[in-house]
C-alpha positions in Angstrom: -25.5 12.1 -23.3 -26.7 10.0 -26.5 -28.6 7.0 -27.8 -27.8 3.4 -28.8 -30.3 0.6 -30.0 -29.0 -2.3 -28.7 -30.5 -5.5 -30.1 -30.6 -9.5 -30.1 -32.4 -11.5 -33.1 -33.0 -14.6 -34.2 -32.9 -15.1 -37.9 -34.1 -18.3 -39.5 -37.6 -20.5 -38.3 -39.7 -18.5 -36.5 -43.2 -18.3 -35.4 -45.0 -16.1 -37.3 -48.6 -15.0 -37.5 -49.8 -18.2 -36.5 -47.7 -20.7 -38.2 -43.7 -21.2 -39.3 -42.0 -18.7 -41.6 -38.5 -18.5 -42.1 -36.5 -15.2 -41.8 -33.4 -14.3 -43.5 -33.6 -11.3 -41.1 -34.9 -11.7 -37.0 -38.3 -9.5 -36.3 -36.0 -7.8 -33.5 -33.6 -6.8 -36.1 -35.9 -5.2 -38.6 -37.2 -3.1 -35.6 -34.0 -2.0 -34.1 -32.7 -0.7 -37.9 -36.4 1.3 -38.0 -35.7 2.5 -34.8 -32.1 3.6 -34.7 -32.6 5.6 -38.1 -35.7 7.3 -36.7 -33.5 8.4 -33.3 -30.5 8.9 -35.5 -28.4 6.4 -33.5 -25.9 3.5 -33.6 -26.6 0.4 -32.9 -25.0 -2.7 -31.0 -26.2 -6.0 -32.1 -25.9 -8.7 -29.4 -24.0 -11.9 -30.8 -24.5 -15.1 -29.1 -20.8 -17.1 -29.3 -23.1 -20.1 -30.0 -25.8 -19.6 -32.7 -29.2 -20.5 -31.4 -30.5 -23.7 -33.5 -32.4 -23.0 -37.0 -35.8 -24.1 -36.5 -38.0 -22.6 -33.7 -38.3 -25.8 -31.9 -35.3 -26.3 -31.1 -34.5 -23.1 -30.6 -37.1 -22.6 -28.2 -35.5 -26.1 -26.4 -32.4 -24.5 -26.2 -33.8 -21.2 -24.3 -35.9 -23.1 -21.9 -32.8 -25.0 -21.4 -30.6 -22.0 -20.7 -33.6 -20.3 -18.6 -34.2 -23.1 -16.1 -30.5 -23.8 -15.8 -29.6 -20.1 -15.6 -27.4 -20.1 -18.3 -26.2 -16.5 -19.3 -24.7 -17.5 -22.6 -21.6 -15.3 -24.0 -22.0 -13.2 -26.9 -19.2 -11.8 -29.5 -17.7 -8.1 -29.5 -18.4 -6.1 -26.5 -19.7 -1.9 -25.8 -19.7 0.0 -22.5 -23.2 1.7 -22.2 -22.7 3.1 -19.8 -21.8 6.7 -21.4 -25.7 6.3 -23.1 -28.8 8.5 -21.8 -30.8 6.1 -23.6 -30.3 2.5 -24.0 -33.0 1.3 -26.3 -33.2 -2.6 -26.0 -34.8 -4.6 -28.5 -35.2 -8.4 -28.1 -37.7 -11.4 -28.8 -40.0 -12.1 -25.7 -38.6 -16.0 -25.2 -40.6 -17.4 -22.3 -42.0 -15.0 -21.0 -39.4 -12.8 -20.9 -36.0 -11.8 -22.9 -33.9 -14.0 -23.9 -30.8 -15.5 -21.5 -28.2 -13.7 -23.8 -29.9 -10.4 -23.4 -29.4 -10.7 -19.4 -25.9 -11.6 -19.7 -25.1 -8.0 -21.6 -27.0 -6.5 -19.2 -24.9 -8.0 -16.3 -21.6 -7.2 -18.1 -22.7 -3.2 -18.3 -22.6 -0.9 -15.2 -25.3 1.3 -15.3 -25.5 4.7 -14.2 -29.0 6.1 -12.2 -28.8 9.2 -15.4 -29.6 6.0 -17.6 -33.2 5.0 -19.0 -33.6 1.4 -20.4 -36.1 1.8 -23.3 -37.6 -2.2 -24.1 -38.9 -3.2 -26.6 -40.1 -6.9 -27.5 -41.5 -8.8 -30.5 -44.1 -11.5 -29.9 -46.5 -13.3 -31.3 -48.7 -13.3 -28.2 -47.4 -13.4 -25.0 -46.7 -9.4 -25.5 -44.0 -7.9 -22.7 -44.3 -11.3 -20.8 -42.5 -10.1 -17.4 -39.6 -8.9 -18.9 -39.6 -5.2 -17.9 -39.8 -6.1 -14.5 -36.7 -8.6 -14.8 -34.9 -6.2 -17.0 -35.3 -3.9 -14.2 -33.6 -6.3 -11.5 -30.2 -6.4 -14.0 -30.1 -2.7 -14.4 -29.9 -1.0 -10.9 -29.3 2.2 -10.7 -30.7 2.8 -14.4 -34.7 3.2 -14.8 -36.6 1.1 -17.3 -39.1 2.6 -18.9 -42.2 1.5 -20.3 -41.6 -0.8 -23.0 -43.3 -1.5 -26.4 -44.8 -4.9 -28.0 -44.5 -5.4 -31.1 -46.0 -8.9 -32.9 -43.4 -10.3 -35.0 -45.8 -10.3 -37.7 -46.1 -6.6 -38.0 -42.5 -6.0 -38.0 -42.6 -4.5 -41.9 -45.9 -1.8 -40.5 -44.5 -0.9 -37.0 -43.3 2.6 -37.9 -46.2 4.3 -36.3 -46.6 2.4 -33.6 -42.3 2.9 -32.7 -43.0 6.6 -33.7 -45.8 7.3 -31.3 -44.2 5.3 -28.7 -41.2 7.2 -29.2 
């Protein structure tokens, strides 16, 4: 069985090394292309039908929002995983844990127990938040193993860290 990176970013305001940048690119997306071409692998970006908002704040309304509501937002384009050894997740750590569009992929995919769910989150802090143990509630039978945090800010220098981790 094979590899995928599968990945959600969010381009434009973020929080970044202490204050407001904005990215053409999302952190989460600069690490997912250094990752699939170090495993060789495609990739699945994950497309919310709804762009989340520009600016950080109100993008960061707009995910507490769907969090405390339970909103599992749908995305564009859809791929069965379930064919993949290795799933290799890659998403921002949004309150404390991955975002709500990340957890409705998951809950469209039937997972397999021959499966591994490889996370990996950018932050600017809060690190891995609870998300490994909440990815691990969505992926039943598949194993999640131990994920990576990444700050935002070191997106462009993370090739050793991904490397060794790998």
């Amino acid at each position: 069985m094979s590899k995928i990176v599968v990945y959600f970013s969010h381009a434009g305001e973020n929080y970044f090394n202490g204050g407001y940048k904005k990215l053409d690119r999302g952190n989460a997306s600069v690490i997912a292309e250094k990752l699939a071409n170090m495993l060789g692998c495609e990739t699945f970006e994950i497309v919310p039908k709804i762009a989340y908002p520009n600016t950080y704040k109100a993008a960061c309304d707009a995910a507490l929002k769907e969090k405390k509501e339970g909103i599992l937002p749908p995305y564009e384009g859809y791929i069965d995983v379930s064919g993949y050894s290795d799933v290799y997740l890659v998403y921002p750590c949004w309150w404390g844990t991955c975002p709500q569009v990340v957890f409705k992929f998951l809950k469209d995919q039937r997972f397999n127990s021959s499966t591994t769910i490889h996370p990996i989150c950018t932050h600017e802090g809060s690190e891995m938040g609870t998300s490994e143990r909440d990815l691990a509630k969505d992926v039943s039978p598949a194993r999640v193993g131990p994920g990576l945090a990444i700050r935002g800010s070191d997106r462009d220098n993370c090739d050793g860290a991904l490397s060794s981790w790998i």
